[in-house]
C-alpha positions in Angstrom: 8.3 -25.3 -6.9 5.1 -27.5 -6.8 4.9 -29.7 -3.4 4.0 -33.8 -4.4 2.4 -36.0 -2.0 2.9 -39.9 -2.4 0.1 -42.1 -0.8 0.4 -45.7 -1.0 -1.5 -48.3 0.4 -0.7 -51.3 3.0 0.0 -53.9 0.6 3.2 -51.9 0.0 4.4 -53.3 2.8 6.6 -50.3 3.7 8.8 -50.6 6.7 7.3 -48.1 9.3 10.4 -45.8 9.2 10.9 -45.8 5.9 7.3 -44.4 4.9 7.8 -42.1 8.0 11.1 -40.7 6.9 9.6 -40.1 3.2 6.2 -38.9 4.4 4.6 -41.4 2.8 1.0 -42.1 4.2 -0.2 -45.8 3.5 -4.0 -46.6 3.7 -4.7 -49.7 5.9 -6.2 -52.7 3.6 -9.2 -54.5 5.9 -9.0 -57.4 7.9 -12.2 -59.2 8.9 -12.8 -62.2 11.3 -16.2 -62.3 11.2 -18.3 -59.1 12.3 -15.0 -58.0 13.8 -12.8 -55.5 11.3 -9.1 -54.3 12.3 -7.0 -52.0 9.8 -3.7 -54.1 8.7 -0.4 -52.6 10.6 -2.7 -50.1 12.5 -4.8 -52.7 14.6 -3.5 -55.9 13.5 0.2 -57.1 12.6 1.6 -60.6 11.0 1.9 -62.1 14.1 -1.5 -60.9 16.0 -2.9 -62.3 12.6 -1.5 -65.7 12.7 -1.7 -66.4 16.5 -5.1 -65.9 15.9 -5.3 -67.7 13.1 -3.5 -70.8 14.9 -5.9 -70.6 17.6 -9.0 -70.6 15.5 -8.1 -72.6 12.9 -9.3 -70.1 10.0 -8.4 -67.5 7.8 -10.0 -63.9 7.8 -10.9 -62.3 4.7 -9.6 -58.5 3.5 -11.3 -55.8 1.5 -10.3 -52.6 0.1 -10.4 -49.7 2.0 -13.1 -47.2 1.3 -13.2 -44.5 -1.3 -13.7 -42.3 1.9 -10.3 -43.3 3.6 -8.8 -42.6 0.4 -10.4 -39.6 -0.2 -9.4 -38.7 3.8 -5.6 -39.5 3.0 -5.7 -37.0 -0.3 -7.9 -33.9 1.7 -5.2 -34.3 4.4 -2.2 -34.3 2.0 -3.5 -31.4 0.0 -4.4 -29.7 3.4 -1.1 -30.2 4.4 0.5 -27.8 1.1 0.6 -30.4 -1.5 0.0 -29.0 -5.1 -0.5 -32.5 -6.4 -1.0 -36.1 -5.5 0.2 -39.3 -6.4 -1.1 -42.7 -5.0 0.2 -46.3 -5.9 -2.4 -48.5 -5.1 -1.5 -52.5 -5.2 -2.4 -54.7 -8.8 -5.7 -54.3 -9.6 -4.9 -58.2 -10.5 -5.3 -59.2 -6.5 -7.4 -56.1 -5.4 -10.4 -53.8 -5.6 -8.1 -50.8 -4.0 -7.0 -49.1 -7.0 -10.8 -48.8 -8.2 -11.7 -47.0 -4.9 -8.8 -44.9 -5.0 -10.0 -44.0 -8.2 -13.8 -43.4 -6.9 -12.1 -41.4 -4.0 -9.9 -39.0 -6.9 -13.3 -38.4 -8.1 -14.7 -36.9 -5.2 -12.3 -34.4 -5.4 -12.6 -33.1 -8.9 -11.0 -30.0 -8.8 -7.9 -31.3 -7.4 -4.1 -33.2 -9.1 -4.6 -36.5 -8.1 -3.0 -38.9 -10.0 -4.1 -42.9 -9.2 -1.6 -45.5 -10.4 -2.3 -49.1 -10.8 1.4 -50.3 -9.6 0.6 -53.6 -11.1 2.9 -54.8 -8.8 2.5 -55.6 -4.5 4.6 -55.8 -1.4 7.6 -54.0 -1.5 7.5 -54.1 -5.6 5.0 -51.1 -5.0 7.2 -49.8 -1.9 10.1 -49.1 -4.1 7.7 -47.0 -6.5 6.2 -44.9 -3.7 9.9 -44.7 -2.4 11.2 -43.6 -5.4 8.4 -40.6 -6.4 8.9 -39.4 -2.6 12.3 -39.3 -3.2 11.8 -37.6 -6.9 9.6 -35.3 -5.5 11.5 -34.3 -3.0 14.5 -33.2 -5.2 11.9 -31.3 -7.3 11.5 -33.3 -9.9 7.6 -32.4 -12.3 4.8 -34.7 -11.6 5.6 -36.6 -15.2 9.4 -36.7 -13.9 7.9 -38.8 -10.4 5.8 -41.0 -12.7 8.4 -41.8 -15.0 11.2 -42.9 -12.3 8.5 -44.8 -10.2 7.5 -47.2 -13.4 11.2 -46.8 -14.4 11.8 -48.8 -10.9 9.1 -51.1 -11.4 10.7 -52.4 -14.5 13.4 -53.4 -12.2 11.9 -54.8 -9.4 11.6 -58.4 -8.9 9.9 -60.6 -5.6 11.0 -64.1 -4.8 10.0 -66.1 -1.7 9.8 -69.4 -0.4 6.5 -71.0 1.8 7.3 -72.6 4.9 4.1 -74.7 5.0 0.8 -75.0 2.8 -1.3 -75.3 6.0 -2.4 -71.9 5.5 -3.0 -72.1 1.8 -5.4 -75.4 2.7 -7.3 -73.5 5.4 -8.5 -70.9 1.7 -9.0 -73.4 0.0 -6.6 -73.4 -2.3 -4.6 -76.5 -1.9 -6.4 -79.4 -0.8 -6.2 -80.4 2.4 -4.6 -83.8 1.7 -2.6 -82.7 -0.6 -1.4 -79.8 1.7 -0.4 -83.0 4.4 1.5 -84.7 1.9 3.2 -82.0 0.4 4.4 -80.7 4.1 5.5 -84.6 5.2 7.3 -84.5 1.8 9.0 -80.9 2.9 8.0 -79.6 -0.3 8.5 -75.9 -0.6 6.6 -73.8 -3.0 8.5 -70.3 -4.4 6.4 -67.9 -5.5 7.2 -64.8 -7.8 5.7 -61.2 -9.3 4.2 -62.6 -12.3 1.2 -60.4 -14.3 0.6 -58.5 -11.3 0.1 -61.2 -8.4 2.1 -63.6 -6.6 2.3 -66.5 -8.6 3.7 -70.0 -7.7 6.5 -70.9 -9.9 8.6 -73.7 -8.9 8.7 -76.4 -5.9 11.3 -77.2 -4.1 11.6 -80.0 -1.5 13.2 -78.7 1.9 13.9 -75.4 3.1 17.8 -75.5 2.3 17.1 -76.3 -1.4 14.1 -73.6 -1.8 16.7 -71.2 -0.5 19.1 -72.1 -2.7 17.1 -72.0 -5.6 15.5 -68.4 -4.6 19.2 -67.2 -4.6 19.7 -68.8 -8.1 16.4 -67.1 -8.8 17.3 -64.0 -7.7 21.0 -64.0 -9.5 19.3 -64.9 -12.7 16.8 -62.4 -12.5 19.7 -59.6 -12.4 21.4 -61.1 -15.8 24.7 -60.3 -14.3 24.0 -56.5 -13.0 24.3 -55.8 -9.9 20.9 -55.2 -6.9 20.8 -51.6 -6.2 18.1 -51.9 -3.6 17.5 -54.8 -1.1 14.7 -55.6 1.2 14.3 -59.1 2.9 10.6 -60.0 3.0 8.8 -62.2 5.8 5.9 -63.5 7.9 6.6 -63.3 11.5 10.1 -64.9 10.6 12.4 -61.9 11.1 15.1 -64.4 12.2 14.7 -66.7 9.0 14.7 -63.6 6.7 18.2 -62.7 8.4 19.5 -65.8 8.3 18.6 -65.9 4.1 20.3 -62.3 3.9 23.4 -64.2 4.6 23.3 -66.7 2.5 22.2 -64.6 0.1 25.1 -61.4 0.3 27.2 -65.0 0.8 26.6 -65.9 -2.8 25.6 -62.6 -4.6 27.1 -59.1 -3.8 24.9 -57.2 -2.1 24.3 -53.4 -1.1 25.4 -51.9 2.1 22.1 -50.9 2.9 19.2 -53.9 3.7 16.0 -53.2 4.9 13.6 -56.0 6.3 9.9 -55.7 5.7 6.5 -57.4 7.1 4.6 -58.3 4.0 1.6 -57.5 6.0 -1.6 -58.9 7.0 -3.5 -57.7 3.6 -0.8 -59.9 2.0 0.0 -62.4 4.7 -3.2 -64.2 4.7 -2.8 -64.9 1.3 1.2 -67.0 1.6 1.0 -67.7 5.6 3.4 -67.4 7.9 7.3 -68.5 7.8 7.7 -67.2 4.2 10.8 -66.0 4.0 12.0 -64.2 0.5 13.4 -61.2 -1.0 12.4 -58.1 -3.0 15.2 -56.5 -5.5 15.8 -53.9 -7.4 18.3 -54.4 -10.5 21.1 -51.7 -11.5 20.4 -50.7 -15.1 
């Protein structure tokens, strides 16, 4: 029986014992303030990231990592008794990573490495690397992993609700008075997985109607099936994302099993802290 390794990258957003029980390795997407560089998760968390962000009043920028991290991650898997590898890399709609994962497979010529473009971020591209390490695990052929990981995908859907647009003024990408009136105003943007990056698609004035709509979001997304997989997404708001979990499992039925997930300081950066949302997987 051939041996698989799954290699993902941060932007996966993987809770820590969930890529540990699955043997999943995730590459650390780059943070930079300045000269300074810190590997998101490894070196730098959410709310290291935003303190510091607070304090100085500016947002650091990310990068890929380098062909040569991801050509590390694959010599150790293969060292290790892999046959083959896999690696989901975040959409190549938001990122540069999948093209040096793809640079990195070519160092290694002679090897199975397979790159994926998941299309997809956060724990959207979690649940794939979850479910090819848990394929791959029951034995399943490298075309069997594939096949289950995009069959997931098809599934997976990511809604979540900004607490604030101060960070997204600080990039630039909301003016700045704009960004004041909309907060004064409580208005709540939702964002969504749409064409590979997270997308705004409604607002919502205060927090108590974003959530509700999110939940209405989230129901209509599953077209009256029921969520097979559940993980509560935040930004240094573990608290908020429980409190939505209730509300949530309040309204819809929910499985047993919840996990809660940093979306990570490759991703973070981008929404700000306080966003508080939810990433499902619908029952066929």
């Amino acid at each position: 029986m051939s041996s698989i390794a799954i290699i993902t990258d941060s932007d996966a957003s993987l809770p820590p014992e969930l890529a540990q029980k699955y043997n999943i390795h995730q590459v650390p997407i780059l943070i930079h303030f300045g000269t300074e560089t810190f590997k998101s998760d490894i070196e730098i968390d959410d709310a290291a990231l935003f303190e510091r962000v607070d304090r100085e009043n500016k947002l650091p920028t990310t990068s890929a990592p380098s062909p040569g991290e991801f050509e590390e991650a694959y010599r150790k898997a293969l060292d290790g008794g892999a046959d083959a590898v896999v690696c989901f890399c975040v959409s190549s709609e938001v990122s540069a990573v999948y093209n040096t994962a793809v640079m990195a497979r070519e160092m290694l010529p002679d090897k199975n490495i397979t790159v994926v473009d998941s299309k997809a971020l956060s724990m959207a591209q979690g649940y794939m690397a979850l479910e090819a390490a848990q394929a791959a695990r029951e034995g399943a052929s490298l075309d069997e992993v594939l096949s289950r990981a995009m069959d997931i995908r098809k599934r997976t859907h990511i809604f979540g609700a900004l607490s604030t647009l101060r960070y997204l003024a600080l990039s630039g990408r909301v003016g700045h008075i704009a960004a004041g009136m909309a907060n004064l105003l409580e208005v709540k943007p939702i964002l969504s997985l749409r064409e590979g990056k997270l997308d705004l698609l409604e607002k919502v004035r205060t927090k108590k109607k974003a959530w509700a709509r999110t939940i209405q979001l989230i129901d209509e997304a599953c077209e009256g099936k029921e969520i097979e997989k559940l993980c509560m997404l935040h930004v240094d708001a573990r608290s908020g994302a429980e409190e939505f979990h209730k509300q949530l499992c309040s309204t819809l039925r929910c499985p047993a099993e919840v996990h809660y997930a940093d979306l990570g300081p490759g991703l973070s950066v981008h929404t700000g802290a306080g966003i508080v949302g939810a990433t499902i997987v619908v029952a066929r």
